[in-house]
N, C-alpha and C positions, 0 to 999 in steps of 0.2 A: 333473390328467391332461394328458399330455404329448402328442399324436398327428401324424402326417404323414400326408397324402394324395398321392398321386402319379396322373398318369393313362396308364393304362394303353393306352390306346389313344389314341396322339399323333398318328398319320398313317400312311401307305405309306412303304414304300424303306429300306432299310439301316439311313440314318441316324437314322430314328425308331426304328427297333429298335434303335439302341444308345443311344439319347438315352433311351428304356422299361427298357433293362436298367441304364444306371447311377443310373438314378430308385430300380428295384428294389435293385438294389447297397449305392447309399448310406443308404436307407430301412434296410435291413437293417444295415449296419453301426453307423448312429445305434442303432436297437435294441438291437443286440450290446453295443454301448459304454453304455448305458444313460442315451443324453443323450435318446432319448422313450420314452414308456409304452405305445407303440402304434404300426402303422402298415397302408398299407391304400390297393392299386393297385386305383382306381376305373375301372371301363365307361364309366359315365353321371354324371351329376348328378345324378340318383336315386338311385341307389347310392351315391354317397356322401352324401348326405344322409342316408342309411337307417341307415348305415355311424354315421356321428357321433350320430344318435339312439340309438343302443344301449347309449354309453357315458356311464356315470355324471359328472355334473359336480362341481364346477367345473373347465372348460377353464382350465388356466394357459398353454396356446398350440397352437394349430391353426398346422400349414403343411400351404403346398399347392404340389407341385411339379409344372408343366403350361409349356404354352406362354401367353402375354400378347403384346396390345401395348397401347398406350393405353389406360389405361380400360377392358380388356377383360382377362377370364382366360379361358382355354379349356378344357375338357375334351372328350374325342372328336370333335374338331371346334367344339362349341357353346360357345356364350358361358354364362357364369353367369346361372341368372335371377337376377332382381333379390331373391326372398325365399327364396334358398338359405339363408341364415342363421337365418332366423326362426322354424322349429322347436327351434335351438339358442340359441337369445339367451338364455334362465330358466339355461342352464348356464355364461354368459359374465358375469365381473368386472369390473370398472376397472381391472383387472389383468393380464387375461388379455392375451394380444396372439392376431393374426392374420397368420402371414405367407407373402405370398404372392412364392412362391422361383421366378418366372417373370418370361423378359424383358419390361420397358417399362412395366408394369402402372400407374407412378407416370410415365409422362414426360409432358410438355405439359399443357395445360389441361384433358383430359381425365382423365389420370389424378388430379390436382388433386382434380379435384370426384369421382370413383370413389375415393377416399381420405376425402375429405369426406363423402359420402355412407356411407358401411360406418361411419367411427369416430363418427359423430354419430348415426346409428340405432341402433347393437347396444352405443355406453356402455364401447368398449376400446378399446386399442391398437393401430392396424393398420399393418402394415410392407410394403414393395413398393420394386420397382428403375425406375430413369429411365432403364434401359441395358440391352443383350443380357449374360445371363449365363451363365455354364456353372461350369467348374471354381473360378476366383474369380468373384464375383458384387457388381459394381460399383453404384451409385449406390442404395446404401440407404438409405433412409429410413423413420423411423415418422412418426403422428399418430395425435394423440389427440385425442378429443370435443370439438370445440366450439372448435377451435386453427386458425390459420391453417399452410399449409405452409411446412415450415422451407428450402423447397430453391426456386431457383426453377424459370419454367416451358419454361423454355429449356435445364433443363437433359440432354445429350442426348449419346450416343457421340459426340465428336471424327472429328473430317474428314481426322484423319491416317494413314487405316492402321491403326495401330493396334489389335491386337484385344484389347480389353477386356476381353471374358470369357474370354482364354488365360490373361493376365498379370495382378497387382496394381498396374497402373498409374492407376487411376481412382480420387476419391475416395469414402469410404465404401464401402472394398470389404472382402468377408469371404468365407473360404472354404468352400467346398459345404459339407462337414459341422458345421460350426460351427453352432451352437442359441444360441447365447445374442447377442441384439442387444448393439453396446457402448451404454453411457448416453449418451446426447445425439443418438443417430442417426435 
């Protein structure tokens, strides 16, 4: 089982309504195109928690498309509790991966150990960016259980302008609808 979370309620102002409708957009298109088995714009935390307890496992990969920064994922403003996962863990592989398609999620020594933390608990794959992303989605990286990080902690958007998540200028970038991580990332 393939699914995407999106959240549904990212903030006020325009631009979170269209940042909410291309979440819903591409959610639906990934569907259409049949690269997930499911998808599903979350209120709460609870709700998607509720949302994911419904479906039959084994998860071969959960994304989740919301705001982050360090070490943190957000939903309708809120931080992820710490045992968001742990209703669904009995339906997770060594297999599965987890990827969370939100700015920053992996940058500094926080997202470090928020990386550490999820793929050493829940026994999978878990994936996250060190940078803002949007249309292309730079600085990806997985880890897996028990592995040290393969990126370092510094690594972080360039000081040049540059806007990273317009363009594929950063390394380990892949774009919004793409589902499949490349090997080594």
């Amino acid at each position: 089982m393939r699914v995407t979370i999106y959240d549904r309620n990212p903030g006020a102002g325009l631009g979170q309504w269209f940042l909410k409708a291309s979440w819903a957009v591409g959610c639906w298109l990934q569907k259409r195109l049949g690269l997930v088995d499911d998808y599903y714009g979350a209120a709460s935390w609870l709700e998607a928690a509720e949302w994911l307890r419904q479906h039959e496992g084994p998860f071969q990969s959960i994304q989740y498309w919301g705001h982050g920064s360090p070490g943190l994922v957000w939903l309708a403003g809120k931080s992820m509790p710490e045992a968001f996962f742990a209703p669904v863990k009995p339906k997770l592989t060594a297999d599965s991966t987890i990827w969370f398609r939100c700015c920053s999620v992996f940058c500094g020594a926080w997202g470090q150990e928020f990386s550490r933390m999820l793929a050493d608990s829940l026994g999978c794959v878990i994936a996250g960016h060190t940078v803002t992303i949007g249309p292309w989605q730079g600085g990806l990286h997985t880890r897996k259980p028990f592995t040290s990080p393969s990126w370092p902690a510094t690594e972080r958007e360039p000081g040049t302008g540059i806007p990273v998540h317009l363009l594929p200028v950063f390394p380990n970038t892949i774009f919004c609808l793409t589902t499949t991580i490349p090997e080594g990332w």
